[in-house]
C-alpha positions as CSV (number, residue, x, y, z in Angstrom):
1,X,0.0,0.0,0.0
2,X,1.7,3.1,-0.6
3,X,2.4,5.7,2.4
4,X,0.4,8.4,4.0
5,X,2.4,11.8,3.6
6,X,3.6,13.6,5.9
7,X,4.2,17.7,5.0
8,X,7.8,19.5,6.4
9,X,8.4,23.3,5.4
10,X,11.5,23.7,3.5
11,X,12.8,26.6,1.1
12,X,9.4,28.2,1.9
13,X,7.3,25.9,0.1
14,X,5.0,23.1,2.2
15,X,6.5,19.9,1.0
16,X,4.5,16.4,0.7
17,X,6.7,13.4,1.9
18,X,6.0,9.9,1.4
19,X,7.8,7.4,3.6
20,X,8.4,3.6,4.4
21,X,10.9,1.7,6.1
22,X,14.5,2.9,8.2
23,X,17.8,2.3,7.8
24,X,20.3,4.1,5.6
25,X,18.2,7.1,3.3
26,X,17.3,6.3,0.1
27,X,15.5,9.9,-2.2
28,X,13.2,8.9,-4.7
29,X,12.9,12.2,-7.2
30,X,10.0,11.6,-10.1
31,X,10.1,13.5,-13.2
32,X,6.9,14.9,-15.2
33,X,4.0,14.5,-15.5
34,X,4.7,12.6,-12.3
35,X,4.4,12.2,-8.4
36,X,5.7,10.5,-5.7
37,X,3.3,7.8,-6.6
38,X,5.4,6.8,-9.5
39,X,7.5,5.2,-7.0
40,X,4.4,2.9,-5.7
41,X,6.8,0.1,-6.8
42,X,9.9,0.9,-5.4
43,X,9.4,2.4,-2.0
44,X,8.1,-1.3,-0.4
45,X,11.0,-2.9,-2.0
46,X,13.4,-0.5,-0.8
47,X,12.3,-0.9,2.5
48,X,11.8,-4.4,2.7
49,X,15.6,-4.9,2.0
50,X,16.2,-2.8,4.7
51,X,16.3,1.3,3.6
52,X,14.5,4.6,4.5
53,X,12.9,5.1,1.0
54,X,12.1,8.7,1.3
55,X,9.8,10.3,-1.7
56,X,8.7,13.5,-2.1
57,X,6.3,15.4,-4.5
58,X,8.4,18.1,-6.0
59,X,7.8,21.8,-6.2
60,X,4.5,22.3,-8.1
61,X,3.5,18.5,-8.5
62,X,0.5,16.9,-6.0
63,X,0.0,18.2,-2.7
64,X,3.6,20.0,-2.3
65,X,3.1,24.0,-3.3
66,X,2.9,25.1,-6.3
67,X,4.3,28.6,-6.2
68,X,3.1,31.2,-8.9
69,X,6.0,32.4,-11.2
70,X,8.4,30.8,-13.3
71,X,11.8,32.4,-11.6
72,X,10.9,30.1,-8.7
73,X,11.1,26.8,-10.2
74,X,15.0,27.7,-11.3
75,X,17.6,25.0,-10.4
76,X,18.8,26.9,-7.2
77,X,15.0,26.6,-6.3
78,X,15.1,23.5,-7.0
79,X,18.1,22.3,-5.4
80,X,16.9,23.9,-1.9
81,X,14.3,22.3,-2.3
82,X,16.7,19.1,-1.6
83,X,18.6,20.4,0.8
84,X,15.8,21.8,2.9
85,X,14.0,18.1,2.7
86,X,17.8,16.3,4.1
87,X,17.6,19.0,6.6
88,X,14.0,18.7,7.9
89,X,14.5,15.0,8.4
90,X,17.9,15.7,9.8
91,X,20.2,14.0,7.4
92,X,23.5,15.4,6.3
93,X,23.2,13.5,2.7
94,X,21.7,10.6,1.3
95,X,21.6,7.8,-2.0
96,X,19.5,9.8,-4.5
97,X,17.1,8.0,-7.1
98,X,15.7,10.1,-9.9
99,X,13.8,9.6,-13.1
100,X,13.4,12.1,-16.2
101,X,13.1,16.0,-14.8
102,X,14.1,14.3,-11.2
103,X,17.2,12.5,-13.0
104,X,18.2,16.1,-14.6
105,X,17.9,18.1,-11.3
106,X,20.2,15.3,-9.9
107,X,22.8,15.7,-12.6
108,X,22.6,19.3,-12.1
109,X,22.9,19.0,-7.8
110,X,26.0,16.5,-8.8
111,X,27.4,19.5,-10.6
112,X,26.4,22.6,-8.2
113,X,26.1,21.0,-5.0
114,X,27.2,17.3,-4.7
115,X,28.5,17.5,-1.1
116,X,25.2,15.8,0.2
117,X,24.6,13.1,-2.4
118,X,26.4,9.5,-1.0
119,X,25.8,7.6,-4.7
120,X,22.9,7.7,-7.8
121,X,20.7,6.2,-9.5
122,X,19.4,7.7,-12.8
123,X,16.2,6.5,-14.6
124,X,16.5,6.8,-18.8
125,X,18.0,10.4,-18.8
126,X,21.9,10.4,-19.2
127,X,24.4,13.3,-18.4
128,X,24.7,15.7,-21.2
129,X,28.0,18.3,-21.6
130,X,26.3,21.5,-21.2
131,X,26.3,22.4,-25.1
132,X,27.8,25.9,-26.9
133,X,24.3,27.7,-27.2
134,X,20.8,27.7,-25.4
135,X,19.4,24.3,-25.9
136,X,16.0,25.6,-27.0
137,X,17.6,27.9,-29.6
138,X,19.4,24.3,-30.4
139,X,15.4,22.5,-30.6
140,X,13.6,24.9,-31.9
141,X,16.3,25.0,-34.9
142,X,16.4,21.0,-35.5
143,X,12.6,20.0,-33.9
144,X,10.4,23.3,-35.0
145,X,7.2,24.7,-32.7
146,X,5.8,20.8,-31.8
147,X,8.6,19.6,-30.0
148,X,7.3,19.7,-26.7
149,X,9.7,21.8,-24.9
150,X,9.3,24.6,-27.3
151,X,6.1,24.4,-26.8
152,X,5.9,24.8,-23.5
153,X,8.3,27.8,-24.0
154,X,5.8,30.2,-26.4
155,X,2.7,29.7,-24.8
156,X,0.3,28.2,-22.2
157,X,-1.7,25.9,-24.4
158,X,0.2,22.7,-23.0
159,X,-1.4,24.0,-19.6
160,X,-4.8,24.6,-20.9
161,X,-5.1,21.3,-23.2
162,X,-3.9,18.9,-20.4
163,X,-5.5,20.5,-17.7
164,X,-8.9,19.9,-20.1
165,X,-9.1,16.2,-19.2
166,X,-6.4,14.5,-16.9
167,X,-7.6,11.2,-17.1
168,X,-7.7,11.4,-20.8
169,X,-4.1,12.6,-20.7
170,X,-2.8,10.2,-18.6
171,X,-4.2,7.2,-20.9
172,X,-2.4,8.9,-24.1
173,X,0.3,9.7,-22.6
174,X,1.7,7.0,-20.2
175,X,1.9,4.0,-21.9
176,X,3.7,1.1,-23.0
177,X,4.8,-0.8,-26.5
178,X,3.9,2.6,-28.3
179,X,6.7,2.6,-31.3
180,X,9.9,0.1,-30.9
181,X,12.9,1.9,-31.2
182,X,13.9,-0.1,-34.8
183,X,11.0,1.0,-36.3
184,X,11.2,4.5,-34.8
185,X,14.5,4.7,-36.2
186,X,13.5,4.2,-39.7
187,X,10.7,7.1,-39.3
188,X,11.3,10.7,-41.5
189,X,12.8,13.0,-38.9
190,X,9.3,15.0,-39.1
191,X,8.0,12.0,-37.5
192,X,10.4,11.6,-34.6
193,X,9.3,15.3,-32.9
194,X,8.7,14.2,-29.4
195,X,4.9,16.2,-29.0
196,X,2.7,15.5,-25.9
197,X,-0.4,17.5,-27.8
198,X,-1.0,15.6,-31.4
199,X,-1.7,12.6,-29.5
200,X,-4.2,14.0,-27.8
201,X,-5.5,14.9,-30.8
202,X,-5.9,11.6,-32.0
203,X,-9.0,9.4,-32.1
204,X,-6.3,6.1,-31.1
205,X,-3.7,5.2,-29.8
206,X,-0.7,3.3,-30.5
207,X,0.3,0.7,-27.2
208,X,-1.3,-0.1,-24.2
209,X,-2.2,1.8,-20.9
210,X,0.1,1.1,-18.7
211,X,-1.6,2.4,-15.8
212,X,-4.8,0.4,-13.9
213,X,-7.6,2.6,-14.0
214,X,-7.4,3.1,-10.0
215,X,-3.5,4.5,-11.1
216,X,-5.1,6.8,-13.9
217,X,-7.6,8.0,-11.3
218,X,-4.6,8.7,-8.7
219,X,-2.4,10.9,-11.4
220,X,-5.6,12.7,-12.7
221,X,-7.0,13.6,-9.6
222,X,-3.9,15.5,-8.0
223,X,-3.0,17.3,-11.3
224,X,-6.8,18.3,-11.4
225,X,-5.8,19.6,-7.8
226,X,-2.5,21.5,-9.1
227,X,-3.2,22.3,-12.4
228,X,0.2,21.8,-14.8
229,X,1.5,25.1,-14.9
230,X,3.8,24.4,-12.1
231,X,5.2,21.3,-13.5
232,X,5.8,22.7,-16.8
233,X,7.5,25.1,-15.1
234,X,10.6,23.4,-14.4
235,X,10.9,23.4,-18.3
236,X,10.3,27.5,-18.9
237,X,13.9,28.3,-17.1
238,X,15.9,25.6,-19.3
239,X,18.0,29.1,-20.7
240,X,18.2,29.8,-17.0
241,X,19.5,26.8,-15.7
242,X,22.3,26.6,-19.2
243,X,23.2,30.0,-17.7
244,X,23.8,29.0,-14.7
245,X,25.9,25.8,-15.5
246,X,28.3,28.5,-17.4
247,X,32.4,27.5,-16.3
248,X,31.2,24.6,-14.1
249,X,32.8,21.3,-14.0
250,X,30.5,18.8,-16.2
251,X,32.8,15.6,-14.5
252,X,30.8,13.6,-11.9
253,X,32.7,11.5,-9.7
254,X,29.8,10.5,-7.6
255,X,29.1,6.7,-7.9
256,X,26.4,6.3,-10.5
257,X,24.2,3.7,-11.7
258,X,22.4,4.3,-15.2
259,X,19.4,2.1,-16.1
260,X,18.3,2.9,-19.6
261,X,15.8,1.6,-21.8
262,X,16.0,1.0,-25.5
263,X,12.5,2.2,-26.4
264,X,12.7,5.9,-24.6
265,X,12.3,7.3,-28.2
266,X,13.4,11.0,-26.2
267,X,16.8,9.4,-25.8
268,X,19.4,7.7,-28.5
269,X,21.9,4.8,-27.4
270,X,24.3,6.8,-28.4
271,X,23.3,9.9,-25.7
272,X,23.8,7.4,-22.8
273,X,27.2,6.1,-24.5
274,X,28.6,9.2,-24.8
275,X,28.2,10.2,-21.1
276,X,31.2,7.5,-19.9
277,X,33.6,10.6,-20.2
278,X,31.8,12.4,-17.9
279,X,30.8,10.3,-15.4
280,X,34.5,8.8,-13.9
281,X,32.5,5.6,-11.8
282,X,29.6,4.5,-14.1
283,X,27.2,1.3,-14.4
284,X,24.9,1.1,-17.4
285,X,22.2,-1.2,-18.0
286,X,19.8,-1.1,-20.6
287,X,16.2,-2.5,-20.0
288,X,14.8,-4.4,-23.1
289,X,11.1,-3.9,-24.7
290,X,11.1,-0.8,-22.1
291,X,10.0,2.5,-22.8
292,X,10.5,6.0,-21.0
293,X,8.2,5.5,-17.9
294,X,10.9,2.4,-16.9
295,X,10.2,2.3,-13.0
296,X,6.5,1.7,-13.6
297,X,7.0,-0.4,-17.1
298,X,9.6,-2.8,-15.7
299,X,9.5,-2.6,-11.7
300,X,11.0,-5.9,-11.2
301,X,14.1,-5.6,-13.4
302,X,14.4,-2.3,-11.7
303,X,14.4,-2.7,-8.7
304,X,16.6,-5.8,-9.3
305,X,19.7,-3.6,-10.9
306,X,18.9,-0.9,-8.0
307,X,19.2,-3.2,-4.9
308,X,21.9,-5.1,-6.1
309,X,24.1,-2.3,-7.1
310,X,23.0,-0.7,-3.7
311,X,24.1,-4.0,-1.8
312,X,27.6,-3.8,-3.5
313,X,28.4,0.0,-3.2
314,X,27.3,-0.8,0.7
């Protein structure tokens, strides 16, 4: 059954905290269009081998605050966040778990403030160098208006559309077996623009839902509560947060385990290869017939490569 939360004040936000088990601390950070929930899977398993698993909803996601502008969902935001949550539950650092947007703010704590992570484990979103020019100069260039993180740049209809119908969202968007990655790879580049609106545009869908209706219910319910604006958010200070990685050290020497998945179409095989530079004590594995939502698509195999690694880095 998955926790009760309990709420601690931290970087002046109200911060929703989802618990199970003690021992050493384990941070679970999701990404979007997530929650704590999307560690249902992993937080019993962590504590039945014996860990604190310790999830929170992030700033602007569930029943955590969701503060009004964009400045204040910047990566020092962000990272205070973080600290403010080790502080509240009075630990000086902790192993670190994170998944899309949660993997990212990870990478980027690694880079700015990596005195309180002990080890990590990153879901499907490797370490990138921090590139010459703003990335969404770089993807509005190559991907045009549709690719979703333009969009969310120019205007609020990303909000507005998913906010129409959650649980309608949340069945087109999170699910599994949509396009294998060899046929994906043979698609026109047109067709390889990552959007999250022209599928919801579409009468059906390729795949299968790959969460129980009860699940659906959960995600659409507390984004009906906080709206999207917040999450998307996060996204809107991407020039920010390139800014602010300008003349820092892009080497992490943090222990790190990678778990990929050959079917996250939003990530190449050859992004996650060419992070072994950067990262100086790396693990990859790569999850077969597995797409982007791995810790929910593959929960087994997951937590599998996560406790053992754990166990050995112990």
């Amino acid at each position: 059954m998955f926790p009760e939360p309990h709420f601690v004040d931290t970087n002046g936000i109200r911060m929703a905290v989802y618990e199970q088990g003690e021992g050493s601390p384990v941070v679970l950070l999701h990404g979007f269009p997530e929650l704590a929930f999307s560690w249902r899977h992993q937080i019993p398993a962590l504590a039945a081998a014996g860990y604190r698993a310790i999830a929170p909803d992030q700033r602007g996601y569930g029943r955590t605050s969701v503060p009004a502008h964009v400045s204040d969902y910047r990566v020092e935001e962000l990272i205070g966040d973080i600290h403010g949550l080790l502080d509240a539950l009075q630990l000086e650092s902790a192993v670190f778990i994170g998944h899309d947007m949660g993997a990212i703010l990870l990478w980027q704590m690694a880079m700015l403030a990596p005195e309180r992570i002990d080890s990590l484990v990153m879901l499907n979103i490797p370490h990138y160098p921090r590139p010459p020019q703003d990335p969404v100069s770089i993807w509005r260039r190559r991907f045009g208006k549709d690719f979703y993180i333009v969009n969310f740049q120019d205007s609020d209809e990303s909000d507005r559309t998913f906010a129409a119908d959650t649980a309608r969202f949340f069945d087109v968007t999170m699910r599994r077996n949509q396009v294998p990655r060899a046929l994906f790879d043979k698609l026109p580049a047109e067709r390889k623009v990552i959007s999250l609106l022209r599928p919801l545009a579409r009468e059906r869908q390729s795949g299968k839902p790959l969460l129980s209706e009860d699940e659906r219910n959960y995600y659409a319910s507390a984004f009906d509560a906080s709206g999207f604006t917040g999450a998307i958010n996060w996204y809107r200070n991407w020039q920010h947060n390139w800014q602010a990685l300008e003349g820092v050290d892009h080497t992490i020497t943090i222990p790190t385990l990678f778990i990929g998945a050959i079917d996250d179409l939003i990530i190449a095989p050859e992004h996650i290869e060419a992070m072994r530079p950067l990262v100086t004590d790396l693990e990859i594995h790569v999850l077969e017939d597995c797409g982007h939502w791995s810790q929910q698509e593959k929960p087994g195999e997951v937590n599998r490569l996560i406790l053992e690694w754990l166990v050995q880095r112990r």
